[in-house]
C-alpha positions in Angstrom: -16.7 6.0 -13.8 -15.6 9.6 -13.1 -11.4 10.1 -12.8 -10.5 10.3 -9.4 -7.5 12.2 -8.6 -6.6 13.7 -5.8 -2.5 15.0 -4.8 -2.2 16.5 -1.8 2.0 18.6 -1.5 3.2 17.7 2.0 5.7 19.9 3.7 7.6 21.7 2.2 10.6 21.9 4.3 10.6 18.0 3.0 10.8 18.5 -0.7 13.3 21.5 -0.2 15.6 18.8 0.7 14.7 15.5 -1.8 18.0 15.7 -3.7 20.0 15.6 -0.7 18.3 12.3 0.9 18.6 9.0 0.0 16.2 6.0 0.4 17.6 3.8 3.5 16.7 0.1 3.6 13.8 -0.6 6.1 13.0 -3.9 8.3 10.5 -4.1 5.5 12.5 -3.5 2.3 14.5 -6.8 3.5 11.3 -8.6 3.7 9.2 -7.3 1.2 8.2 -10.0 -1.2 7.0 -11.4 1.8 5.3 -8.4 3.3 3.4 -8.2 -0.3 2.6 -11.7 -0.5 0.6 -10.9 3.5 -1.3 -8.0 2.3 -2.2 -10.2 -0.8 -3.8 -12.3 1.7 -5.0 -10.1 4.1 -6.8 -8.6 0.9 -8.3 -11.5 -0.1 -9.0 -14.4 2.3 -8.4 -12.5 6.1 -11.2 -10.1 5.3 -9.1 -6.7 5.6 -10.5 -4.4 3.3 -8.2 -1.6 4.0 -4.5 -2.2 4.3 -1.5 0.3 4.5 2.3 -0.7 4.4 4.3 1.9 6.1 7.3 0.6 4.1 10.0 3.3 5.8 8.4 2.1 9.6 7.9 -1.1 9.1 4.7 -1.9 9.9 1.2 -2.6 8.4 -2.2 -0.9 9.7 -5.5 -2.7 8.7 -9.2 -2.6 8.9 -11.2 -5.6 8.6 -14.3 -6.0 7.5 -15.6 -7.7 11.1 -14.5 -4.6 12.8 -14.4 -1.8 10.3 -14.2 1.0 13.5 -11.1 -0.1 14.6 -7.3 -0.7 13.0 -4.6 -3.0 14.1 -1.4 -2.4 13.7 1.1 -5.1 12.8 5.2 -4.5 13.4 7.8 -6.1 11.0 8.3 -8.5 13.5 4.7 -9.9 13.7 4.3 -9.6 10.2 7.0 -11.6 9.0 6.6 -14.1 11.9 5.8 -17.7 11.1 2.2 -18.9 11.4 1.2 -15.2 10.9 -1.1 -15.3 8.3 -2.6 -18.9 10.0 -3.8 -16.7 13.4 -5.9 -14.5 11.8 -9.9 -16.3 10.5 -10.4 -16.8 7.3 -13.0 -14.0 6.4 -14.7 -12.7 3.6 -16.5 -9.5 3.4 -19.8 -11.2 3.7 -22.1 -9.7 0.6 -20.0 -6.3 -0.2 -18.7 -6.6 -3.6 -15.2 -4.4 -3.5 -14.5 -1.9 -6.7 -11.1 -3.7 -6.6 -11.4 -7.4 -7.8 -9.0 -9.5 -6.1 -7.5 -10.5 -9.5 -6.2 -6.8 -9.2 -4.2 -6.8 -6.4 -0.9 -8.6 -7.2 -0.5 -6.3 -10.2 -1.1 -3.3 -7.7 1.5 -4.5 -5.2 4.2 -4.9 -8.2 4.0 -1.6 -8.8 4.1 -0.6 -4.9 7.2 -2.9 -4.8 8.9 -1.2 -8.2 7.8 2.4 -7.0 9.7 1.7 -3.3 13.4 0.6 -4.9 13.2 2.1 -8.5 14.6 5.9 -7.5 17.0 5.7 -4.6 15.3 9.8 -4.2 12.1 9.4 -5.4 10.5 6.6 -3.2 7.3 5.0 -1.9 6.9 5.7 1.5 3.3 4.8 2.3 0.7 2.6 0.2 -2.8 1.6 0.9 -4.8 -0.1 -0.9 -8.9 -0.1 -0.1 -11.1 -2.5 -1.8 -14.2 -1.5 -0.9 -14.1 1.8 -2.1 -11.1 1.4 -5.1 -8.8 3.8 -3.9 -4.9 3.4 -3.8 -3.3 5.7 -1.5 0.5 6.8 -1.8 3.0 8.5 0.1 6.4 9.4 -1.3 9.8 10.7 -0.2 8.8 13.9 -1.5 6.4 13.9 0.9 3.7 14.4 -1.5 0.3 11.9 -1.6 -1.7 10.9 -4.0 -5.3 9.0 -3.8 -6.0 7.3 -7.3 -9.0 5.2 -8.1 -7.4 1.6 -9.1 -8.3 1.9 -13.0 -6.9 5.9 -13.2 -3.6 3.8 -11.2 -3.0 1.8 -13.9 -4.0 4.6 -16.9 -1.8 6.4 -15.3 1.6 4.7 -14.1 3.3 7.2 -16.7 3.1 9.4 -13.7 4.8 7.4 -11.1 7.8 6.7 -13.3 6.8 4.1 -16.0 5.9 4.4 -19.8 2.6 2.3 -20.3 
């Protein structure tokens, strides 16, 4: 499998200023074990096959595989809200066999977790994760973005702040 690689530099008005801002806890940050623990499901059994965690807004945007032209978006509130996980089917992705195994997953959302509350600077902002197609998509307080295939993610945390 060919690397895949792509960084994309935001504004830059945004990283003229990174030393000078500092990470401030979100609705999410106080929830986030949970929060993980709901796109580990929506992952595997709900039948998302897209989901991003917009960790500094609090909210989570997924495609499922039933209805792959249209997102919903789900608030901290609704996310975090009892019987959450239990209103959505059970679903599958019916045949499609996603370049990210499901074994994958929790080891991919420990390192969204340590790369949002390592660097109080330096932060995950956004993270996405899309099975079908194996790319993890991140967002940081630099306002830079990078879209890794899963196995270059894990070849590669050296790059987001961790020795291998």
């Amino acid at each position: 499998m060919p690397e895949r690689w792509l960084q994309v530099k935001g504004d830059p008005s945004v990283r003229a200023f990174l030393f000078e801002q500092q990470r401030v806890q979100s609705q999410f940050d106080e929830h986030l074990d949970h929060i993980m623990h709901v796109m580990l499901q929506l992952l595997t059994r709900k039948g998302a096959f897209h989901v991003k965690a917009h960790f500094s807004s609090s909210q989570l945007t997924c495609w499922f595989y039933d209805d792959p032209f249209s997102y919903r978006v789900y608030v901290r509130e609704q996310a975090t809200a009892a019987g959450f996980l239990r209103s959505l089917p059970d679903l599958s992705y019916e045949g499609r066999q996603p370049r990210i195994a499901a074994n994958r997953i929790v080891p991919i959302l420990a390192e969204f977790k340590r790369l949002r509350l390592t660097d109080e600077q330096i932060y995950l902002r956004n993270a996405s994760i899309n099975r079908i197609n194996g790319i993890i998509g991140m967002t940081f307080s630099c306002d830079g973005s990078h879209y890794i295939d899963c196995e270059d993610f894990f070849r590669r945390l050296d790059c987001f702040g961790k020795d291998v």
